[in-house]
C-alpha positions as CSV (number, residue, x, y, z in Angstrom):
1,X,0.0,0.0,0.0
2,X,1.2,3.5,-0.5
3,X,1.5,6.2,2.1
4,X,-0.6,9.1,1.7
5,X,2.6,11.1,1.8
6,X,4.1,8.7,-0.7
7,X,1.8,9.8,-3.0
8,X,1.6,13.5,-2.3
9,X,5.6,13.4,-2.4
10,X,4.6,11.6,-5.9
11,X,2.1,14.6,-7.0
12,X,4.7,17.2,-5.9
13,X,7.6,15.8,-7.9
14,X,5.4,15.2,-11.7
15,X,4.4,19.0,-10.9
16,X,7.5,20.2,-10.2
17,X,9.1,18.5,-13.4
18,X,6.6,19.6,-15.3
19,X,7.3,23.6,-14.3
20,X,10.8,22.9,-14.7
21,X,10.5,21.8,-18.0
22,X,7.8,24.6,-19.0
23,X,10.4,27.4,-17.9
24,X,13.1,26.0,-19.9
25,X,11.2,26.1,-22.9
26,X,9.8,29.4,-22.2
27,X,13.1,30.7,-22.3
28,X,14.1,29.0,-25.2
29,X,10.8,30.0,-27.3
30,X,11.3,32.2,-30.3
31,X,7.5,33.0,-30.5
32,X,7.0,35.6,-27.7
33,X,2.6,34.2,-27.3
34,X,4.3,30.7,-27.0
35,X,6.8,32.0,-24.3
36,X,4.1,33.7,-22.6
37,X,1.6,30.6,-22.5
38,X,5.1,28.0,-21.4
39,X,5.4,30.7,-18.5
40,X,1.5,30.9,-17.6
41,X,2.0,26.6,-17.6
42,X,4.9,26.7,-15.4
43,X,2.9,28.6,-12.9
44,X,0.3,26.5,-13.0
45,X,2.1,23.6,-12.0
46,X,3.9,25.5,-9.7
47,X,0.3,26.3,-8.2
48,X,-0.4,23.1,-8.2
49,X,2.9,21.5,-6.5
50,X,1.8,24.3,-4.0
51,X,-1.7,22.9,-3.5
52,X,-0.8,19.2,-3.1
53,X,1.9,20.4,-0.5
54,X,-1.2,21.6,1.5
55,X,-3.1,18.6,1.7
56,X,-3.8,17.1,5.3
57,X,-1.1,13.9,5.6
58,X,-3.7,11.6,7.6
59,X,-0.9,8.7,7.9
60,X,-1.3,7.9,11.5
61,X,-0.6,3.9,11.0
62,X,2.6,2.6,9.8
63,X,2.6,-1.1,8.4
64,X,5.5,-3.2,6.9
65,X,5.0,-3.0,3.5
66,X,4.1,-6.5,1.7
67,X,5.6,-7.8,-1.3
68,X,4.0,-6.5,-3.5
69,X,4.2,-2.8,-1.8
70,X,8.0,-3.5,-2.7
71,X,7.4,-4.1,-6.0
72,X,4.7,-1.4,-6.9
73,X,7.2,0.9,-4.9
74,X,9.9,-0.1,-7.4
75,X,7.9,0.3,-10.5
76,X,6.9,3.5,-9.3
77,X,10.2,4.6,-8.4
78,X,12.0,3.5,-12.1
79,X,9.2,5.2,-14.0
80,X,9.6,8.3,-12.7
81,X,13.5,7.9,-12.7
82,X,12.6,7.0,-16.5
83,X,11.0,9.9,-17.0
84,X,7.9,7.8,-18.2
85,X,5.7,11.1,-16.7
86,X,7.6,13.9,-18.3
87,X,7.0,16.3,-20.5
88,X,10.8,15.8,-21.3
89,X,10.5,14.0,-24.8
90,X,8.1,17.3,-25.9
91,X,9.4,19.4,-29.1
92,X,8.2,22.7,-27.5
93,X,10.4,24.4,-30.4
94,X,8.2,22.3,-33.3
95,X,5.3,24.0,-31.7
96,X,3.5,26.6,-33.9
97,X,0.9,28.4,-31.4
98,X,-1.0,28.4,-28.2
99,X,-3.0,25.0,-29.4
100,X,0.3,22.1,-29.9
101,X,1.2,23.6,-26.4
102,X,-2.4,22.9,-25.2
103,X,-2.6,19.7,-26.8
104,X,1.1,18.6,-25.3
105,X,-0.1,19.6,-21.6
106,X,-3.4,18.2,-22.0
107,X,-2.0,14.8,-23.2
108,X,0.3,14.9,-20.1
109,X,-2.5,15.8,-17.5
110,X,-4.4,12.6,-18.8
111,X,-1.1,10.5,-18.7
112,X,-1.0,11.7,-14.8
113,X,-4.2,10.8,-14.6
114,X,-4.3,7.3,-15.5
115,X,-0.5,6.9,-13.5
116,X,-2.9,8.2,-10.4
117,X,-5.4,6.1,-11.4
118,X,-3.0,2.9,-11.6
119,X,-1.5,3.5,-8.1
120,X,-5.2,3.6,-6.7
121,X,-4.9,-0.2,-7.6
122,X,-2.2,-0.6,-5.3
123,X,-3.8,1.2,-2.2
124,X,-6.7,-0.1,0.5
125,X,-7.0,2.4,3.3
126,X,-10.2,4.5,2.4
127,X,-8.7,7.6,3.9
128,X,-6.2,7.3,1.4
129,X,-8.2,6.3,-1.7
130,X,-10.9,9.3,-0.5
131,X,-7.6,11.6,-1.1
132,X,-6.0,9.8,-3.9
133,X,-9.3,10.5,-5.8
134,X,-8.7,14.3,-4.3
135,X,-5.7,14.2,-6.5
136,X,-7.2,12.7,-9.8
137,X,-10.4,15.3,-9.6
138,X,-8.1,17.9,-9.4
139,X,-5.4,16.8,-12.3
140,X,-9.1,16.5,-14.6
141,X,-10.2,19.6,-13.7
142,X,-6.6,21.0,-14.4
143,X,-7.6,19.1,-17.9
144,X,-10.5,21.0,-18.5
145,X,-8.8,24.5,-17.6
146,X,-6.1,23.6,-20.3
147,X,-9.0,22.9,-22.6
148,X,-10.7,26.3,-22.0
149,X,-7.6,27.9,-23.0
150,X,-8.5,27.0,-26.9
């Protein structure tokens, strides 16, 4: 089972990559509107690092974790060493306008999704799940911001 701060430490990370990765580009974008809308994403995840951060950590029971905690743990731990949820491998400078970058983030808001979704499996306090699906409301509403930006 994973720790509710497991999982928020999880949340932070993927948001914190993610504004990395859209200041870079920002600075790097020839098209002063696709600079501006890199910079505007950055800040959103940075906004959003900062509202997982605030979540309660309701964690009061520790267990040894089970075998297959280990190995769910491990999985977890290689793709995000992979950088399997990253916007890394995006061509922000093959990007003509405001809707490839909408289209890039949305794709990677859906691919956090389903990763949030997939580590529900591996989680049974209800606490936790209640939160977990905290986290996954918030990543699709992030979705539908992104969309409203078209």
């Amino acid at each position: 089972m994973f720790t509710w701060k497991e999982i928020i430490d999880i949340a932070i990370q993927i948001e914190t990559n993610g504004e990395r990765i859209y200041r870079r580009a920002a600075q790097k974008a020839a098209d002063p509107d696709l600079s501006e809308a890199l910079t505007r994403m950055a800040g959103e995840e940075a906004r959003h690092a900062e509202w997982f951060a605030r979540l309660p950590l309701p964690d009061a029971l520790s267990k040894t974790p089970s075998s297959l905690d280990k190995m769910a743990r491990i999985f977890i731990s290689e793709a995000m060493m992979d950088k399997a949820l990253s916007l890394e491998t995006a061509d922000f400078s093959a990007m003509t306008g405001i809707l490839d970058l909408v289209k890039t983030s949305v794709e990677f808001e859906e691919d956090t999704v389903l990763f949030f979704e997939m580590i529900r499996q591996f989680v049974d306090d209800d606490t936790t799940i209640a939160l977990l699906d905290t986290i996954i409301a918030e990543e699709k509403n992030h979705i539908t911001t992104l969309e409203s930006w078209k």
